[in-house]
VEXMI-488931 format. One record per residue: residue number from 1; residue in one letter; x negated, y, z of N, C-alpha, C in turn. Coordinates in Angstrom, 3 decimals. Atoms other than C-alpha are relative to their C-alpha. Layout:
# residues N
 resi resn      n_x      n_y      n_z     ca_x     ca_y     ca_z      c_x      c_y      c_z
  NUM    a        X        Y        Z        X        Y        Z        X        Y        Z
...
//
This chain:
# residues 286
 resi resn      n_x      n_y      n_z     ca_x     ca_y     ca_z      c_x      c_y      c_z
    1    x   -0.837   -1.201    0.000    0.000    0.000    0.000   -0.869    1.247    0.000
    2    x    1.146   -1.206    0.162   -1.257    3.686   -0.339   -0.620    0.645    1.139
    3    x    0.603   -0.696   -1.451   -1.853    4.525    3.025   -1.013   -0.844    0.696
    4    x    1.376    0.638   -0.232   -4.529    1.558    3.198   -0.790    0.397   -0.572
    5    x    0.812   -0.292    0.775   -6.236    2.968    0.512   -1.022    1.107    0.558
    6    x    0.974   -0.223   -0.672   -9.777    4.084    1.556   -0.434    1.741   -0.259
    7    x    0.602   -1.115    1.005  -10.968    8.018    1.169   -1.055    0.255   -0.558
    8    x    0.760   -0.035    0.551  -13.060    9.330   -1.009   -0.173    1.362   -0.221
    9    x    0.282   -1.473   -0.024  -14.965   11.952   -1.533   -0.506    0.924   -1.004
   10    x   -0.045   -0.946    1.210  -14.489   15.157   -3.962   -0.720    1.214    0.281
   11    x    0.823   -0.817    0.474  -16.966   17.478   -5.369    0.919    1.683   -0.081
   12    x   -0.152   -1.604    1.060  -16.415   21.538   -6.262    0.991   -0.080   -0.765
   13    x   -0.604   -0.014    2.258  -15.304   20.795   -9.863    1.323   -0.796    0.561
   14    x   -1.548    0.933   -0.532  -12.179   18.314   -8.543    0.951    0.986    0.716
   15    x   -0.612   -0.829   -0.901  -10.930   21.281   -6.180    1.244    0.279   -0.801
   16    x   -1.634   -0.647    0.691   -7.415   23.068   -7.113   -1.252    1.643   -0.179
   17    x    1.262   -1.462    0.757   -9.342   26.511   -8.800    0.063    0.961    1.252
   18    x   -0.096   -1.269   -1.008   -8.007   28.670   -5.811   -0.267    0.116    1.012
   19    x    0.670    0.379   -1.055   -9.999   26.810   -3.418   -1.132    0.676   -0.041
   20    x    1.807   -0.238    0.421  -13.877   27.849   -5.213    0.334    1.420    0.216
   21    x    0.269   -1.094    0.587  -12.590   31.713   -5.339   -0.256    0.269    1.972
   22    x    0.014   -0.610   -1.907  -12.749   32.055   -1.088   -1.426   -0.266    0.106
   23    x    0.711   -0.204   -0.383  -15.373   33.639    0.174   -1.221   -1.230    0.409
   24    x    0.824    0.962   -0.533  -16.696   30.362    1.923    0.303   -1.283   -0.295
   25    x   -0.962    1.147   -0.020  -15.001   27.472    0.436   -1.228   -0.899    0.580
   26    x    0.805    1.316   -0.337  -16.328   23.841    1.343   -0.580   -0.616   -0.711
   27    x    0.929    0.412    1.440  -19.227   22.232   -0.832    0.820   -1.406    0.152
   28    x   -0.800    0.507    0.296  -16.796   19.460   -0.485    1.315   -0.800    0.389
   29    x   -1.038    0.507   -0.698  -13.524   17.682    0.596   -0.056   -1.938    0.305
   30    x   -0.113    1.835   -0.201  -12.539   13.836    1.587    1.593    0.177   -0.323
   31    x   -1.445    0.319    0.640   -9.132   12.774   -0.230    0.272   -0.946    0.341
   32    x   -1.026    1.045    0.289   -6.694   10.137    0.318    1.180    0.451   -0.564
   33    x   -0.479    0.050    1.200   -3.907    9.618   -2.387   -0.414    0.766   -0.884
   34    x    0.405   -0.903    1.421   -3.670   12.097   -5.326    0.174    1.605   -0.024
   35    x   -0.400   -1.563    0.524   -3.598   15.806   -5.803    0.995    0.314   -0.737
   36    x   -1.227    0.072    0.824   -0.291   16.862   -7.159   -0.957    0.955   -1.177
   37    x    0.195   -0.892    1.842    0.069   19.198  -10.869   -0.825    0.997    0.778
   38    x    0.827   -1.044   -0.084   -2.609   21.702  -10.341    0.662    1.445   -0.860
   39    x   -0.598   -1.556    0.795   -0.575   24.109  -12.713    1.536    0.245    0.969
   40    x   -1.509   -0.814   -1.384    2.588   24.758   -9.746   -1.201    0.523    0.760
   41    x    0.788   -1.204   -1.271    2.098   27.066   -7.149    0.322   -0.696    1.206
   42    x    0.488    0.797   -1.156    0.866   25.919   -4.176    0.072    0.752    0.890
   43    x   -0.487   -0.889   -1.166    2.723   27.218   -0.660   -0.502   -0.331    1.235
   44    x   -0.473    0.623   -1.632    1.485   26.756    2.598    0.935    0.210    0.721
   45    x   -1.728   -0.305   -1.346    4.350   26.562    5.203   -1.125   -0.496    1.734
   46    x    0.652    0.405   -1.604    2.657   26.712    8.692    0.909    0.882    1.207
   47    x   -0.741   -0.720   -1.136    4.117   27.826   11.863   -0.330   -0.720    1.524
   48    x    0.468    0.611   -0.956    4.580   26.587   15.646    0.841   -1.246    0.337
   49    x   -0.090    1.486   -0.276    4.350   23.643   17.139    1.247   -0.057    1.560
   50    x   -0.866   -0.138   -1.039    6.655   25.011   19.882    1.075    0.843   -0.355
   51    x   -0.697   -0.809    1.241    9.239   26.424   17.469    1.790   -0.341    1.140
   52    x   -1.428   -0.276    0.034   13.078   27.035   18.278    0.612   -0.502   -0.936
   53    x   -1.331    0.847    0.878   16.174   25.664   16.499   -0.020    0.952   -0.772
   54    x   -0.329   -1.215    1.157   16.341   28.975   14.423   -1.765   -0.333   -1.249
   55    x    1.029   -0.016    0.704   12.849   27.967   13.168   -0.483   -1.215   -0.736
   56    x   -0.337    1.120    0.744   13.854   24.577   11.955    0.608    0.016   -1.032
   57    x   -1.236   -0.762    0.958   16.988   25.925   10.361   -0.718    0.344   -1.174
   58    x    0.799   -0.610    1.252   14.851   28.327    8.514   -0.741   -0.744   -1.061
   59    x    1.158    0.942    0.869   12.405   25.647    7.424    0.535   -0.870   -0.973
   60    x   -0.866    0.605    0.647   14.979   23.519    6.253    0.728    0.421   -1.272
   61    x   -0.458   -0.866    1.430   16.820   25.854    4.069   -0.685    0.603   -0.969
   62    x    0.597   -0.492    0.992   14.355   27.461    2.479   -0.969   -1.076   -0.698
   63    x    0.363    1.196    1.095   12.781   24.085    1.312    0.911   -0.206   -0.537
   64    x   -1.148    0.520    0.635   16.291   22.944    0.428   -0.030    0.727   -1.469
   65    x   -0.409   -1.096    0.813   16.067   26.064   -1.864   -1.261   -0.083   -1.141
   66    x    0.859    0.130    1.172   12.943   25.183   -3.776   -0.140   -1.124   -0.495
   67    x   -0.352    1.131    1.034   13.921   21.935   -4.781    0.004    0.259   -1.553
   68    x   -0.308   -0.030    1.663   13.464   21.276   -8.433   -0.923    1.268   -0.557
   69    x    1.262   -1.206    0.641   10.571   23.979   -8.799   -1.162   -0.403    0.516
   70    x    1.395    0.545   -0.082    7.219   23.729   -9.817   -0.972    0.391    1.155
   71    x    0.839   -0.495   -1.153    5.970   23.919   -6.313   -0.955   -0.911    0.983
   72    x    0.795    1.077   -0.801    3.059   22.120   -4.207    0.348    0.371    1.399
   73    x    0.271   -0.690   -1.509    3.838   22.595   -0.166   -1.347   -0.618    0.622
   74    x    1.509    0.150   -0.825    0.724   22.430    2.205    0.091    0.241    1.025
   75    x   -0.182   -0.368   -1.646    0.653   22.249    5.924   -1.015   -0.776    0.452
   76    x    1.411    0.425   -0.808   -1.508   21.003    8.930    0.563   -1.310    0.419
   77    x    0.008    1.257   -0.754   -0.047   17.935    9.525    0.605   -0.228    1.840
   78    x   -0.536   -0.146   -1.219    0.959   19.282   13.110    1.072    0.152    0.193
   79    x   -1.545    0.057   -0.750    3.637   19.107   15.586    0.903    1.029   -0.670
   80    x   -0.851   -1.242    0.339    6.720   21.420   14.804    0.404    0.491   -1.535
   81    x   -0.461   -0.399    1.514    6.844   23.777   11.588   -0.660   -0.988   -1.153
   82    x    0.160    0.307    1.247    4.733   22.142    9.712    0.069   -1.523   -0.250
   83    x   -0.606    1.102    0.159    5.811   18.491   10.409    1.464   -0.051   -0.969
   84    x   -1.437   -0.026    0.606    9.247   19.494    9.343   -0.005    0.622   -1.684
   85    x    0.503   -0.447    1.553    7.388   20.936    6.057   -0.028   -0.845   -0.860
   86    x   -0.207    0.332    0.885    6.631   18.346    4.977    0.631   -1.248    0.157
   87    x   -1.321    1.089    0.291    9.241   15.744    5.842    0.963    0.766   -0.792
   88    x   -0.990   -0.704    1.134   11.426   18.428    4.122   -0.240    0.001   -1.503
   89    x    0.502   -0.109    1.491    9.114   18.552    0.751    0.442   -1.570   -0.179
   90    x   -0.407    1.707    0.377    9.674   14.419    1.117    1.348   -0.143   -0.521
   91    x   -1.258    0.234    0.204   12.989   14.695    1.150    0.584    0.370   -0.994
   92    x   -0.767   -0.409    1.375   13.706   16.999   -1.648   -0.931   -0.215   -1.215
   93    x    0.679    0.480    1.391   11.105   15.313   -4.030   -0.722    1.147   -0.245
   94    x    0.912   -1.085    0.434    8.558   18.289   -3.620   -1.414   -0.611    0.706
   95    x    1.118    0.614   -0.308    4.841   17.072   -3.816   -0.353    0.795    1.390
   96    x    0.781   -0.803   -0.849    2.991   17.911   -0.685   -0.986   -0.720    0.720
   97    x    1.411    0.233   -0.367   -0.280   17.949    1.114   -0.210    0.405    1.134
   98    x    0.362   -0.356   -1.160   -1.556   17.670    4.198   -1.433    0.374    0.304
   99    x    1.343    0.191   -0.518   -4.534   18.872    5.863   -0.560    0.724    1.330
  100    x   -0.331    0.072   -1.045   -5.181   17.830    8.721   -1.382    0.605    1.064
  101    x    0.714   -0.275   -0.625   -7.756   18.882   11.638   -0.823   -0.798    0.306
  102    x    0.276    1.092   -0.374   -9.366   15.778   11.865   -0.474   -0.985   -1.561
  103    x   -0.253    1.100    1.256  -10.734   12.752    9.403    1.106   -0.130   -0.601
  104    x   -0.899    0.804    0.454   -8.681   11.012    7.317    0.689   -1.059   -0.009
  105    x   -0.392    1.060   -0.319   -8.617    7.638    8.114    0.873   -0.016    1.122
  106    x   -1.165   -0.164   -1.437   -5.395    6.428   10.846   -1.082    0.206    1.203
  107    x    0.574   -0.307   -1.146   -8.249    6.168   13.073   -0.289    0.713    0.804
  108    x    0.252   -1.593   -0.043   -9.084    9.782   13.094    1.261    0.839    0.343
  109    x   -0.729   -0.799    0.216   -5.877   11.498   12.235    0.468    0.299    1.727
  110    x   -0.086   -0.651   -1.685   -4.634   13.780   14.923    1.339    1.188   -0.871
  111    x    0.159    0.905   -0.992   -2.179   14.238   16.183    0.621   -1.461    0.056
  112    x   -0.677    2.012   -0.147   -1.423   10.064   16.608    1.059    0.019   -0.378
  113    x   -1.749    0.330    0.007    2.122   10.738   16.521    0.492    0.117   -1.288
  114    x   -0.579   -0.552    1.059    2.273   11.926   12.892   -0.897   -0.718   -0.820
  115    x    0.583    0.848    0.609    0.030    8.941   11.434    1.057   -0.648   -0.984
  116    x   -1.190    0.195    0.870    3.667    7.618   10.299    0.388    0.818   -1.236
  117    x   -0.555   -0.715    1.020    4.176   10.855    8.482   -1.064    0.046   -0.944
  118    x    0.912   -0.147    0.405    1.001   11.005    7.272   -0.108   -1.569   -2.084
  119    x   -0.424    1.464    1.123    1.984    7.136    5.393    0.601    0.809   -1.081
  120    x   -1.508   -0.121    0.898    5.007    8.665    4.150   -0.408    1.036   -0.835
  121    x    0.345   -1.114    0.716    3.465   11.643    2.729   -0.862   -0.801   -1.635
  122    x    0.386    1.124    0.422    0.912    9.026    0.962    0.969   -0.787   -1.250
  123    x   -1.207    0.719    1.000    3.784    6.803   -0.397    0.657    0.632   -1.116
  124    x   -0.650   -0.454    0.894    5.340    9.602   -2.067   -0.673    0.882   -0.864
  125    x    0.624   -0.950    0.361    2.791   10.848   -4.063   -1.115    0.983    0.125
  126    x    0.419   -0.819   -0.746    1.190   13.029   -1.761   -1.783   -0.296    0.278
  127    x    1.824    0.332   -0.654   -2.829   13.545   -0.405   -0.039    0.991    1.210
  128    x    0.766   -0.764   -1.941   -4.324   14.109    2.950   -1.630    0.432   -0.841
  129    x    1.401   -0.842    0.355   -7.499   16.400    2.504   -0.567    0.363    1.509
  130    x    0.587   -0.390   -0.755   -9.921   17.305    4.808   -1.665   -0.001   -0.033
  131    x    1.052   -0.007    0.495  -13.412   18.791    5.114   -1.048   -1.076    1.022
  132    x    0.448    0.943   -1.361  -14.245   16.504    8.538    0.129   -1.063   -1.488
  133    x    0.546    1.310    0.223  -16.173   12.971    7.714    1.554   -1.081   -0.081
  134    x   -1.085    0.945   -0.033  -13.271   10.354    7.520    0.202   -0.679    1.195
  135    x   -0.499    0.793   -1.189  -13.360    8.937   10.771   -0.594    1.104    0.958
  136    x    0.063   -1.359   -1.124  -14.115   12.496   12.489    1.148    0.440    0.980
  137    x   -0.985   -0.302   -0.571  -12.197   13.173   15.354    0.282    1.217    0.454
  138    x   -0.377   -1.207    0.278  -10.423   16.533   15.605   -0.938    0.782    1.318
  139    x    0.409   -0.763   -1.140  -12.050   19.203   17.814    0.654    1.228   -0.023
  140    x   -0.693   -1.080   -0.157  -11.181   22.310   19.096   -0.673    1.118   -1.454
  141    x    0.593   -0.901    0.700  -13.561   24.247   16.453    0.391   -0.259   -1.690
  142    x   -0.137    0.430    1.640  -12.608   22.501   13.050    1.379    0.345    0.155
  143    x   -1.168   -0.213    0.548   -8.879   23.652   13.349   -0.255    1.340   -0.707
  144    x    0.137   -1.186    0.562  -10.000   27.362   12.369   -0.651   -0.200   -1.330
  145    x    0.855    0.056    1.403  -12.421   25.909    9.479    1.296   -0.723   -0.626
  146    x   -1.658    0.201    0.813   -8.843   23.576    8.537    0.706    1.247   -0.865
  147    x   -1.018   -1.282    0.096   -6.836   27.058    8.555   -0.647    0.519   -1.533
  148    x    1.443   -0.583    1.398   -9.410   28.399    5.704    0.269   -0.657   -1.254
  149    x   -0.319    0.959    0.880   -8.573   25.329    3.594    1.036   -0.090   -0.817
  150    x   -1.419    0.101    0.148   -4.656   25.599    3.832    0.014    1.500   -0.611
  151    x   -0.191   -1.100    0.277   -4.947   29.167    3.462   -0.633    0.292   -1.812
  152    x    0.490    0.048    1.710   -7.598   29.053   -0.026    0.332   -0.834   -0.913
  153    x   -0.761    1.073    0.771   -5.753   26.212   -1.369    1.014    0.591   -1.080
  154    x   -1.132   -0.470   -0.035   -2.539   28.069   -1.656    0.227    1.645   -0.934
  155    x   -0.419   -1.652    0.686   -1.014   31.389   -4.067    0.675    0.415    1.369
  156    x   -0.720   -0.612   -1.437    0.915   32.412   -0.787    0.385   -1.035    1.145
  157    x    0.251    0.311   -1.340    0.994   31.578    2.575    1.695   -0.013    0.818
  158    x   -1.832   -0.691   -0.568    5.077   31.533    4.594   -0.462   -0.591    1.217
  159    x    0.014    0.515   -1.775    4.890   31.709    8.712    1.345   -0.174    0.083
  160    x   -1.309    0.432   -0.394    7.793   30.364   10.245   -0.143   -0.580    1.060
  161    x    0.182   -0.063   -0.894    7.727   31.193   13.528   -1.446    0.101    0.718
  162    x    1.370    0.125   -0.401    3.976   32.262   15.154   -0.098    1.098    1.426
  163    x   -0.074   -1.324   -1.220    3.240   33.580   18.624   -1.312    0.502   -0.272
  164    x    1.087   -0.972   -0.051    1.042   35.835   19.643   -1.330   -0.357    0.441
  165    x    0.643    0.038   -0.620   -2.752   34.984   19.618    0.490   -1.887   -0.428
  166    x   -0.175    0.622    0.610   -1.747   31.915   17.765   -0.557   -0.505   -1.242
  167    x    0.602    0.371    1.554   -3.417   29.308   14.864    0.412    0.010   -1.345
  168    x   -1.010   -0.224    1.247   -0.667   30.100   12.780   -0.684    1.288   -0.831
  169    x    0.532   -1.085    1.033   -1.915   33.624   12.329   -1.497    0.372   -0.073
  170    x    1.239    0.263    0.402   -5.329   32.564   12.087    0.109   -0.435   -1.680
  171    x   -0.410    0.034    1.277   -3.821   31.320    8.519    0.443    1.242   -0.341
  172    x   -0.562   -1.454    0.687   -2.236   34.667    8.057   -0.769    0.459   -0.341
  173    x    1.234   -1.380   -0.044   -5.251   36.844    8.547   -0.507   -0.739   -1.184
  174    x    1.200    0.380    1.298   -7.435   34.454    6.026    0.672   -0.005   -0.997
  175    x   -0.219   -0.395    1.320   -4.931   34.490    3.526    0.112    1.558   -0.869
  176    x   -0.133   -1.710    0.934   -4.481   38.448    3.549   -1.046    0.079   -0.547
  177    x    1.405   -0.381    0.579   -8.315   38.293    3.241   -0.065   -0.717   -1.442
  178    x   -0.237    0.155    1.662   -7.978   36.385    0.109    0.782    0.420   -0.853
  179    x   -1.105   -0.475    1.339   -5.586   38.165   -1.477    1.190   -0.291   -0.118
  180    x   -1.091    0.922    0.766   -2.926   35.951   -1.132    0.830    0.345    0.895
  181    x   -1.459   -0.224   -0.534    0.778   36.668   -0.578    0.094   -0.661    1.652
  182    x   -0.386    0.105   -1.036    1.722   36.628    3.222    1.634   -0.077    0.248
  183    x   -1.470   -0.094    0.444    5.454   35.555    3.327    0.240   -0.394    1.852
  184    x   -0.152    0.054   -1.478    7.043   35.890    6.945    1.934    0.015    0.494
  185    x   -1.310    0.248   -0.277   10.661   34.420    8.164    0.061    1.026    1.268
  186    x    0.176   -0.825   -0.813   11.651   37.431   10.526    0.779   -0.973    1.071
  187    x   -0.241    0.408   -0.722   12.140   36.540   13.702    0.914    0.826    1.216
  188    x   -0.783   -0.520   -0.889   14.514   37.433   16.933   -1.104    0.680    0.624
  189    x    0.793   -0.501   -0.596   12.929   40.277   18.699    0.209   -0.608    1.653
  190    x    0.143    0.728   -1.248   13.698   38.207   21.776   -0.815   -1.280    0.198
  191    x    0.606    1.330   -0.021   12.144   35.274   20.941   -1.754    0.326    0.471
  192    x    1.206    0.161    0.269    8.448   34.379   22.073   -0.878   -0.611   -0.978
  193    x    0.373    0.614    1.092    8.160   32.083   19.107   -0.501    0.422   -1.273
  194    x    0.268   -0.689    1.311    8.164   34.347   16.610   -0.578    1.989    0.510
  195    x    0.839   -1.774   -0.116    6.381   37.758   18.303   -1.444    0.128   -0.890
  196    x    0.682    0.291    1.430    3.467   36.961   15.720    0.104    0.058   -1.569
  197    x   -0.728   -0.027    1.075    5.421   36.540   13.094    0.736    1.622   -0.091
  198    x   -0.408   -1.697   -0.103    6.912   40.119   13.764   -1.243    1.013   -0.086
  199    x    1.141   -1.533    0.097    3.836   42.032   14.332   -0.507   -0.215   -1.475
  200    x    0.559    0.224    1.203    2.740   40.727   10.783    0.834    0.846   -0.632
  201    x   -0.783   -0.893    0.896    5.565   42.201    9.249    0.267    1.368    0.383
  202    x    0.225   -1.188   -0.178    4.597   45.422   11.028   -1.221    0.234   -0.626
  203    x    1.177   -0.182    0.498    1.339   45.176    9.250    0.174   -0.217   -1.445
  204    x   -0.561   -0.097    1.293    3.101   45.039    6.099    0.305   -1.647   -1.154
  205    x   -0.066    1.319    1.343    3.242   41.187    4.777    1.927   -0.017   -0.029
  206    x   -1.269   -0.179    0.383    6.610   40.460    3.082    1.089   -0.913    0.982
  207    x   -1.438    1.155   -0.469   10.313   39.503    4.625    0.224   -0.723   -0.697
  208    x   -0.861    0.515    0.885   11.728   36.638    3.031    0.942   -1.229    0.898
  209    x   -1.255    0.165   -0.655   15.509   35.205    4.040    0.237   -1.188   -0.751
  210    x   -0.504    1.162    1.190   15.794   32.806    0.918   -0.810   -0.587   -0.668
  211    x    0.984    0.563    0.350   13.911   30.601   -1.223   -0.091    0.293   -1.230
  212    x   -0.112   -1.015    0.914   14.760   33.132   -3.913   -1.371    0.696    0.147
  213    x    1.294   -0.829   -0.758   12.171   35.548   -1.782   -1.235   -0.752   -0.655
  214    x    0.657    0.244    0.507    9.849   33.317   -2.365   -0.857   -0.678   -0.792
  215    x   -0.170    0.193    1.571   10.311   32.150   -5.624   -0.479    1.217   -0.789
  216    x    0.050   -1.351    0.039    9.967   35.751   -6.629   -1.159    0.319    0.393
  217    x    1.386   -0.772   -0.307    6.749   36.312   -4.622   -0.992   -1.158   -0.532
  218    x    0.915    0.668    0.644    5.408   33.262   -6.348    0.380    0.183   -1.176
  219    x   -0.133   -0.356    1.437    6.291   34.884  -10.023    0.604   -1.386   -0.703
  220    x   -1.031    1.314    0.676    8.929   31.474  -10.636    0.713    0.758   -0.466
  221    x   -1.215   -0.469    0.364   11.862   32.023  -12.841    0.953   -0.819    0.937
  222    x   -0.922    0.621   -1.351   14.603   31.840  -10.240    0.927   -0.445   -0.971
  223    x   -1.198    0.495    0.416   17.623   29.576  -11.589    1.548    0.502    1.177
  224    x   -1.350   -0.437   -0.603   21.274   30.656  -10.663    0.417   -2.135    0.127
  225    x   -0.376    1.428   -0.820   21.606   26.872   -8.627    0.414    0.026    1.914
  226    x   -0.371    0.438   -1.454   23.149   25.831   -5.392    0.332   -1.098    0.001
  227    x   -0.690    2.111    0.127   24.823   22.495   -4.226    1.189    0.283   -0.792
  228    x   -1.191   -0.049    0.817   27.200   21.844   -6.695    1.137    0.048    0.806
  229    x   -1.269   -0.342   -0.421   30.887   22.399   -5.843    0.353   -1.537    0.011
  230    x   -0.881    1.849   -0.043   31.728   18.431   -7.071   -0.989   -0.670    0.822
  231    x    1.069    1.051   -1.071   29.042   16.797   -4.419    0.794    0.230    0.939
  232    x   -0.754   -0.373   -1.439   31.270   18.566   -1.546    1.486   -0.425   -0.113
  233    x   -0.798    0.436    0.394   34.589   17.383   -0.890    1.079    1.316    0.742
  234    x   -0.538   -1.244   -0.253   37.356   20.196    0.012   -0.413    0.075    1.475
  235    x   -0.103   -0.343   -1.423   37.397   19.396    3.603   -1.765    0.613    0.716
  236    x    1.791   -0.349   -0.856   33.233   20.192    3.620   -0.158    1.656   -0.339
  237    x    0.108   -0.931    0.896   33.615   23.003    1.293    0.749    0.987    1.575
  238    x   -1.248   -0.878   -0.704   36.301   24.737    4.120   -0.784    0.210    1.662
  239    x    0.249    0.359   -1.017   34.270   23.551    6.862   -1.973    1.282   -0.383
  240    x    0.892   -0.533    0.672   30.963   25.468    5.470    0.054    1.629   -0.414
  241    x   -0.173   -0.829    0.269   32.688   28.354    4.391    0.717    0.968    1.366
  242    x   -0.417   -0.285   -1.468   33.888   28.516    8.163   -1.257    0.200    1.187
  243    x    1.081    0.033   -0.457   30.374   28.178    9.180   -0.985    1.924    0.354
  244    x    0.616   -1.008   -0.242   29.249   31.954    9.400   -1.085    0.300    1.347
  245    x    1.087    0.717   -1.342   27.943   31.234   13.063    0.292   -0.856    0.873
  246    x   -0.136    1.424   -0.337   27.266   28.299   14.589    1.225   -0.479    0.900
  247    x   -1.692    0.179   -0.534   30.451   26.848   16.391    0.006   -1.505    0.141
  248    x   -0.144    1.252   -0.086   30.943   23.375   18.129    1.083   -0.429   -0.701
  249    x   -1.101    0.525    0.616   33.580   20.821   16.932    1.130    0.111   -0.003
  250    x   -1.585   -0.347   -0.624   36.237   21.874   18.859    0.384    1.318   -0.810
  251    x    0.065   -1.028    0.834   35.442   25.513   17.411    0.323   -0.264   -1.243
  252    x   -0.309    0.296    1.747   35.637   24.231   13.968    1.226   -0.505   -0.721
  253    x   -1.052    1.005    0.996   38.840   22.139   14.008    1.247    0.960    0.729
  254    x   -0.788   -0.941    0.082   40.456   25.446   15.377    0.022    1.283   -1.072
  255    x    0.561   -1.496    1.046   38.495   27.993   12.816    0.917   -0.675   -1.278
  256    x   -0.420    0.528    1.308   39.625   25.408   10.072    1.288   -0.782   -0.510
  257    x   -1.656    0.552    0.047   43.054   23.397   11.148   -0.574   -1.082   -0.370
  258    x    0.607    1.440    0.163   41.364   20.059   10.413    0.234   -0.607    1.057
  259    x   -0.170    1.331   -0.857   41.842   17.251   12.027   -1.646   -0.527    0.688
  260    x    1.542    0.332   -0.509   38.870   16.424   14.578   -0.122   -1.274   -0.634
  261    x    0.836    1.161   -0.185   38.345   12.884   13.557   -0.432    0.111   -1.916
  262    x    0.139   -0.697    1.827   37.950   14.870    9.337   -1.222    0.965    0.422
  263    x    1.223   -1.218   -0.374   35.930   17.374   11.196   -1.603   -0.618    0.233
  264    x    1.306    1.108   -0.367   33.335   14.756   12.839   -0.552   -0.616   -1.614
  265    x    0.600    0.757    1.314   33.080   12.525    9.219   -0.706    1.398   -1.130
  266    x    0.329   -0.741    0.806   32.815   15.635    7.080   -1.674    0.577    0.502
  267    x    1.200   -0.840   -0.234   29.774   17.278    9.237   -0.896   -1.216    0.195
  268    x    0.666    0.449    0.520   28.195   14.155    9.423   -0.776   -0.239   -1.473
  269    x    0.269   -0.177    0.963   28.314   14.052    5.724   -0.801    1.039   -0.454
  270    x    0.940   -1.580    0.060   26.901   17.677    5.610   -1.715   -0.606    0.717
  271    x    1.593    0.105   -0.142   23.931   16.477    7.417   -0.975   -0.606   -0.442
  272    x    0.271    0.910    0.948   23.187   13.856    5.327   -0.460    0.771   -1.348
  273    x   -0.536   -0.774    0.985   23.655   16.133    2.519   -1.060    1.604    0.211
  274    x    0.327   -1.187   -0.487   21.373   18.751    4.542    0.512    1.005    0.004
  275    x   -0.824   -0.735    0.129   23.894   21.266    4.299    0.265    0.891    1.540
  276    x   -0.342   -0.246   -1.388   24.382   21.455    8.105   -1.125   -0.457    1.142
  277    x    0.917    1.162   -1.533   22.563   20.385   11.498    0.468    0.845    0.899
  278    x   -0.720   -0.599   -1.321   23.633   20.316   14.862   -1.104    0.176    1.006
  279    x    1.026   -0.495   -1.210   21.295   21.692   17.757    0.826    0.487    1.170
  280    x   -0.478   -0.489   -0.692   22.634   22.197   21.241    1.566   -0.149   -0.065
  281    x   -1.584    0.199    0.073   26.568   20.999   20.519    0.317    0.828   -1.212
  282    x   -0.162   -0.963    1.163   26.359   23.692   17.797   -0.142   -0.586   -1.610
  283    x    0.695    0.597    1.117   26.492   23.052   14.069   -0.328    1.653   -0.760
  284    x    0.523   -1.103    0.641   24.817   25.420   12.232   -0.169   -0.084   -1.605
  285    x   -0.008    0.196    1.392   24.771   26.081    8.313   -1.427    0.119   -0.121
  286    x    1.369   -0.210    0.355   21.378   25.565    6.422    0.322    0.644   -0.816
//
């Protein structure tokens, strides 16, 4: 299977081109599986590993939204945003890449718990990269040389969710220094999750709400697409369009006159369907 398969190790000339133009790139990487199309644009999605339900949401929908475009995602392989990066790129059939803080081999990878995802990433296409030896085990000093990697890899960079004084915006800063688009999900000025993510967008990197945003800040032609109307069935369609803010079941089968045991099958279906998820008794629209 592909996640036995041994790494190996790539030269300069093998890189994605937007790796060689940073200041310091790496004289070379260690690969397992394959490098997706080198001609899509290549996003990192990083954020925290101690993230909020609003910072799942976000993550969720705005992958949902670049389905079916020529896009590579890129994350660290860690807890939180960028786990849910790229089980989300899995899910909607968008190549993606990990790279991680640590070797390559299961032996190495870090952290343990995401060796599974690490398969699955593997299986579908996907490559683990890293500039650590293959059976190097992560330290505190190689996550900042990681960050460098994810960041020169990538045409733009999207936080989603970063506190303050945070490795998230250790990726920010190196991608402004390269040049490259800073894309930032705004965050609740109450939240501690996202006070990082706010001061960035006081330092001028861009808002983006949709996966329009940044579609748009990666120069894609945006398509006029959503979920089709015939995939939903009326009672999801009513239930969705009742969704403005989040609202338990009971809430819903008074907002909508449904029948609770239509209300329960339908929002299961929605989640299935990613359309919906529930956090806290709440269902919330993606």
């Amino acid at each position: 299977m592909k996640h036995q398969e041994p790494a190996r190790r790539i030269s300069s000339e093998e890189f994605p081109p937007l790796l060689n133009e940073i200041p310091d790139p790496p004289s070379h990487l260690f690969i397992r599986g394959k490098l997706p199309d080198l001609s899509f644009s290549w996003l990192c999605i990083v954020g925290s590993r101690k993230h909020s339900s609003y910072g799942i949401t976000a993550c969720q929908k705005l992958i949902r939204e670049l389905a079916g475009y020529p896009i590579v995602i890129v994350s660290g392989l860690a807890l939180g945003i960028d786990s849910c990066a790229h089980e989300e790129a899995i899910h909607y059939g968008i190549p993606t890449v990990a790279v991680p803080g640590s070797g390559i081999l299961d032996s190495a990878l870090y952290p343990r718990s995401n060796v599974g995802l690490a398969h699955k990433i593997l299986s579908h296409d996907g490559a683990l990269l890293s500039e650590c030896s293959p059976e190097e085990q992560a330290t505190v000093w190689g996550f900042p040389k990681r960050n460098r990697i994810m960041a020169g890899l990538c045409h733009a960079t999207l936080i989603i969710e970063a506190r303050e004084k945070s490795g998230t915006l250790i990726t920010a800063r190196l991608a402004m220094e390269y040049n490259r688009d800073v894309l930032i999900v705004p965050s609740s000025i109450t939240s501690q999750a996202g006070a990082g993510s706010n001061h960035l967008l006081r330092e001028g990197a861009h808002a983006v709400t949709s996966g329009e945003d940044i579609l748009e800040s990666l120069g894609i032609t945006v398509n006029s697409k959503s979920i089709s109307e015939d995939v939903l069935t009326s009672e999801e369609r009513i239930i969705l369009n009742s969704l403005d803010e989040p609202q338990t079941i009971d809430e819903l089968c008074t907002t909508t006159g449904l029948d609770p045991s239509i209300v329960r099958i339908s929002i299961s279906l929605l989640e299935i369907k990613r359309c919906v998820t529930t956090m806290l008794g709440k269902i919330t629209r993606i």
